[in-house]
Every structure is written in C-alpha cells, then in structure tokens.
C-alpha positions as CSV (number, residue, x, y, z in Angstrom):
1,X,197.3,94.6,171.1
2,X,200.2,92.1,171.5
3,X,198.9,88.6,173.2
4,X,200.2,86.7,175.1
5,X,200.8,83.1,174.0
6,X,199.1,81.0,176.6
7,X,196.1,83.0,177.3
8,X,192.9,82.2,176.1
9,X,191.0,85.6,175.3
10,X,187.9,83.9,174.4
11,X,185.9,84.3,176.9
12,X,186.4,88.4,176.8
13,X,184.9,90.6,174.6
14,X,187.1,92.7,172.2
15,X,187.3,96.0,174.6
16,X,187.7,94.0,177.8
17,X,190.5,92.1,176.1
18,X,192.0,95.5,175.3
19,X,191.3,96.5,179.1
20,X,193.1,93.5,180.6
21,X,195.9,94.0,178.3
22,X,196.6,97.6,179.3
23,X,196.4,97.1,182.8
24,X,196.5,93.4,183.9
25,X,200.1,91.5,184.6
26,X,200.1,88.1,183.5
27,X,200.0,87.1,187.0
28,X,196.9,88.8,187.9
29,X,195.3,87.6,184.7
30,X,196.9,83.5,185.9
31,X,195.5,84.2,189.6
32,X,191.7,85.6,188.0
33,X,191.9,82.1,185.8
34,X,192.8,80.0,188.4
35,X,189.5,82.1,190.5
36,X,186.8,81.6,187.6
37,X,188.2,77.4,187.2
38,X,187.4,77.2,191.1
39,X,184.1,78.7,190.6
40,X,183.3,76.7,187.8
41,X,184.3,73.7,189.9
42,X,182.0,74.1,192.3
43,X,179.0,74.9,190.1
44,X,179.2,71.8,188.3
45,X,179.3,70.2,191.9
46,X,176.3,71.5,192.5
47,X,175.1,71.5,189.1
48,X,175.9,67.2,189.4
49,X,173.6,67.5,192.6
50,X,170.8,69.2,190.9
51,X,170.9,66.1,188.2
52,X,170.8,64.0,190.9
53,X,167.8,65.2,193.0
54,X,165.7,67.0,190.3
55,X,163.0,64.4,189.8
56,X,162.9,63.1,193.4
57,X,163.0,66.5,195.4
58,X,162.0,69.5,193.1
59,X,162.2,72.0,196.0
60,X,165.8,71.2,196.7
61,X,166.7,71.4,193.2
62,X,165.7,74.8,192.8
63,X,167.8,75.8,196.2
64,X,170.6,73.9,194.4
65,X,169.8,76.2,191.3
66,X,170.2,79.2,193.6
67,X,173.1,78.9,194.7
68,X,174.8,77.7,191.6
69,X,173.0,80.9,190.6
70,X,175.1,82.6,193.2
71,X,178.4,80.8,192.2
72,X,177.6,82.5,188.7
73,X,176.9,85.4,189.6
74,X,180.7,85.3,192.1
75,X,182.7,84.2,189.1
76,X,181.0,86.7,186.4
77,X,181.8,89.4,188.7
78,X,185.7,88.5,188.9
79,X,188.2,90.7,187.2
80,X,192.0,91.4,186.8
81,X,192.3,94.7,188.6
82,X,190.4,93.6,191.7
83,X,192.6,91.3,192.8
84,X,191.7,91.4,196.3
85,X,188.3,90.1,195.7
86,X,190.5,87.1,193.5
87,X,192.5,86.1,196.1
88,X,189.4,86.1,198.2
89,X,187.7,83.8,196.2
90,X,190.7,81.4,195.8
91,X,191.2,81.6,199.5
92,X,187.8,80.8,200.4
93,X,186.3,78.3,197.8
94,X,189.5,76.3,197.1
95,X,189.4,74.1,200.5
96,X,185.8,74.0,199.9
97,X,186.0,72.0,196.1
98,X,188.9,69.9,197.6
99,X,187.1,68.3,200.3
100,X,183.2,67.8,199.5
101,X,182.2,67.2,202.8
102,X,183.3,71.0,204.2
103,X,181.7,72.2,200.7
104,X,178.1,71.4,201.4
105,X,178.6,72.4,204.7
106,X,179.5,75.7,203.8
107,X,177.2,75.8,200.6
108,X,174.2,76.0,203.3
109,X,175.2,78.6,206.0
C-alpha cells in the first residue's frame, strides 16, 4: 500500500487503511478529515461545558454527556466513501462551532 505523505493513518486500523486507499481520493479522505476535526470541535465545546457545570448541576451534565455522546457517535460513523453524509456534516456543524451562540441553540432542539 503506497501512502500518501500528509495523511495521518493512525487513527485507522490496518484493513480500513487498506480500504481507504483502494477506494478513497485524497480529497474525499481531506473533506472526511476536515468532518471528524468539526466534530471533535464541538465535543470538546461541550465537553468544556460539562467541566464547567458538573459539580453545580449534575442533571445537566449528564444531558451535556449525551449529546457529546451523540457528536461521537456522528464522527465515528464518518467514512471516505459516503461522502454525502461528509459534506453533510461539514455543512451543518461548521456555522454551528464558529459562532457559539447558534451552537447551543441548535445543540438543544
């Protein structure tokens, strides 16, 4: 399997490497990074909001861990040859992590 320079494998296992390789261009695997970074963003936003509340309100920490929950569970399912549901994801949650206000908004509907 020839790789490519500046991607980082890592976080694939050795026969989904092989799978992305095979059938992934480098821009769908670019546009599935750029995805799972969003995602990750906004976990750790609500991640820093769990810190911040867990002592003080128990009950909206464990809705927080919920829907970081959820945010996992969005980003573990991204992969290079769906690239509809990537472009989805960018669409959606990339106005959301660059203003905060609209992200909690749309964090509780």
């Amino acid at each position: 399997m020839k790789r490519h320079p500046y991607i980082s494998y890592t976080f694939l296992s050795t026969d989904k490497q092989d799978r992305v390789m095979s059938t992934a261009s480098y821009r769908d695997i670019v546009r599935t990074e750029i995805a799972t970074e969003t995602l990750n963003y906004a976990q750790a936003l609500v991640m820093d909001r769990i810190y911040q509340v867990r002592d003080t309100d128990p009950a909206m920490a464990e809705e927080l861990r919920a829907k970081a929950r959820k945010i996992h569970g969005l980003r573990a399912s991204l992969r290079t040859d769906e690239q509809d549901a990537v472009r989805a994801v960018i669409d959606e949650w990339t106005p959301r992590i660059r203003d905060e206000e609209l992200f909690w908004r749309e964090l509780w509907r």
